[in-house]
Steps between C-alpha positions, in 0.01 A plus 500: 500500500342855322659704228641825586390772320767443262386169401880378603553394786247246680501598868353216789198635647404206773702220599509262765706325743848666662648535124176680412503714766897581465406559032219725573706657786814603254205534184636262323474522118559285189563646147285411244721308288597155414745485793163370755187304474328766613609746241502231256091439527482885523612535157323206337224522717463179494533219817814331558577174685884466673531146499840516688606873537841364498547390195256764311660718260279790646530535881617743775652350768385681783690435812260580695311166361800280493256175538283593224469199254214547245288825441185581342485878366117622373486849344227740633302621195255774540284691237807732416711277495805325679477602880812224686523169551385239767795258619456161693801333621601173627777340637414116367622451080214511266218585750293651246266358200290678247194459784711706699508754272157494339351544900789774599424652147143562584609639890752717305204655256276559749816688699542698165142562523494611852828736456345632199194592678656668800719692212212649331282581828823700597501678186119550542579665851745652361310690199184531755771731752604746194128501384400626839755741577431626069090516637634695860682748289243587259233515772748760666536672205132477422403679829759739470394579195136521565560726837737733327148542240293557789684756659520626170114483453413667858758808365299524201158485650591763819633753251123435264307580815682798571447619121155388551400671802621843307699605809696828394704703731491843470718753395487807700671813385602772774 
């Protein structure tokens, strides 16, 4: 799951197996509140362990996981910040342990990491496109500038060699 824009609503980005593919189909989205594990570890950004999502006080039942039993929710940290959360499910009671979650922890920063990364290269792309098009306009500009002086310059130095040469034209009087 990433943040929207928003920071409110954490919206599934890859999934897998037939529910996965039928969430990411509708883009499903959780709230970031108390109401879900998932925006539960958003806020605290900390890692959470559902022992047995039935009985935990924070839990969305999701029916399109009806044989989901324990969960283990990681939040993605990056260097700005809070970027989703990672979710592992499991249809057995208490599947996961605190080795569970120190090894998923460290796949879930170097996710952060990655997602991060691709984030700022886009914004690098990004700034590189306006920088460009800002460098084609002033070269325009630039040449425009410098041919309009030209033209300018070849006026000026036609109408000194005609002073120069002393041509006259004379005046004849009948």
């Amino acid at each position: 799951f990433l943040l929207d824009e928003r920071s409110e609503l954490a919206v599934l980005q890859a999934a897998t197996g037939e529910a996965g593919a039928a969430m990411l189909q509708n883009e499903f989205k959780i709230k970031v509140d108390e109401t879900s594990l998932v925006g539960w570890v958003i806020q605290r950004r900390q890692a959470r362990i559902g022992i047995d999502v039935g009985f935990e006080s924070v839990h969305f039942n999701n029916p399109l996981l009806p044989i989901t039993r324990s969960e283990l929710v990681l939040p993605l940290i990056g260097g700005h910040g809070i970027l989703g959360a990672l979710t592992v499910q499991s249809s057995e009671v208490n599947a996961f342990d605190m080795d569970d979650l120190s090894a998923m922890q460290g796949i879930a920063d170097a996710l952060a990491a990655a997602l991060d990364n691709t984030r700022l290269f886009q914004q690098l792309e990004k700034s590189l496109d306006e920088i460009q098009t800002l460098h084609r306009q002033y070269l325009y500009e630039a040449w425009k500038e410098a041919a309009r002086q030209e033209e300018n310059s070849q006026f000026e130095t036609k109408s000194r060699q005609t002073a120069a040469q002393g041509q006259t034209y004379p005046i004849r009087i009948p």
